[in-house]
C-alpha positions in Angstrom: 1.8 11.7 -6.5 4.7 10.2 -5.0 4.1 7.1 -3.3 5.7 4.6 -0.5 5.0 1.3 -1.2 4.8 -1.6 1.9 5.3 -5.0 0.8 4.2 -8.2 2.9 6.4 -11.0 2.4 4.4 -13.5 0.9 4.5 -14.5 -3.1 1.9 -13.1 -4.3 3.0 -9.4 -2.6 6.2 -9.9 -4.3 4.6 -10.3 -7.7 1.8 -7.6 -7.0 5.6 -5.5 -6.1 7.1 -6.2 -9.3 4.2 -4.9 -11.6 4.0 -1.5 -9.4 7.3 -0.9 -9.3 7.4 -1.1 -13.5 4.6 1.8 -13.4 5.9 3.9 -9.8 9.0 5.0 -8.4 8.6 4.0 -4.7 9.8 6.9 -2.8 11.0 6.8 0.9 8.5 7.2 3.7 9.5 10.2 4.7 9.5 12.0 1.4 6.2 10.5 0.1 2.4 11.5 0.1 1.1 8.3 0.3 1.9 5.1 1.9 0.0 1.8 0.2 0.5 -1.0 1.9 0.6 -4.2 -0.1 -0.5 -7.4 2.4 -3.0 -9.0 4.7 -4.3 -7.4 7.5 -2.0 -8.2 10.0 0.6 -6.7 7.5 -1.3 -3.4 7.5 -1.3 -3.1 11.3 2.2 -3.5 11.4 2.8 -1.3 8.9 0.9 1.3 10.6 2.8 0.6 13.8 6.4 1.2 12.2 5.7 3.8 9.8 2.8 5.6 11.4 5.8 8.1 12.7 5.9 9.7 9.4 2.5 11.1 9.7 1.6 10.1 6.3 -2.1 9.0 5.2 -2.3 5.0 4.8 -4.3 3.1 1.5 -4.1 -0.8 1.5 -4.6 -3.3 -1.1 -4.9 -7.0 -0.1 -2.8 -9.8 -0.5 -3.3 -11.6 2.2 -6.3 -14.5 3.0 -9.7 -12.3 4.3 -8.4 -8.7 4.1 -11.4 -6.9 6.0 -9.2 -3.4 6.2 -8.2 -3.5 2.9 -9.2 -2.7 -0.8 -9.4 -4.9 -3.5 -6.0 -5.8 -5.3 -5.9 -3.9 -8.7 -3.0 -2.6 -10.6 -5.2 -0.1 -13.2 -5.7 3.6 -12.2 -4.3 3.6 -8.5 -3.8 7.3 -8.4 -7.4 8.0 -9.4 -8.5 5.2 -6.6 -6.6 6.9 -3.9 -8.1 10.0 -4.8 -11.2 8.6 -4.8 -10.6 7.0 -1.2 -12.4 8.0 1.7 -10.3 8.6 4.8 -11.3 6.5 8.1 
């Protein structure tokens, strides 16, 4: 699965960066199945604004403060959780 990951600018995205990118390659939008977006909400709208263009579908994990449009933070099995995902 090749992946595009989005990363919010706050510490704890930068961390949450560091550990995926030791496990996934993070491909460019444009040549990736996936883009998981790594952030608060407000992040995830944003992200959806700029890189909505590539037609890709969208799976995001919370870093931010309330996070009601995104999934939980977890680093284990991401590939069988986006499977898993239901699209919305």
């Amino acid at each position: 699965m090749k992946i595009h990951f989005a990363y919010d600018k706050f510490i704890k995205s930068n961390y949450s960066k560091l550990n995926f990118l030791k496990k996934f390659k993070n491909y460019k939008p444009n040549r990736a199945e996936i883009i998981v977006v790594l952030g608060g909400d407000g992040f995830m709208l944003q992200s959806l604004k700029k890189l909505g263009k590539f037609n890709k579908p969208f799976y995001g994990m919370n870093t931010g403060n309330f996070g009601f449009l995104m999934n939980k933070l977890n680093f284990k099995d991401l590939k069988k959780k986006i499977l898993k995902s239901r699209s919305v």
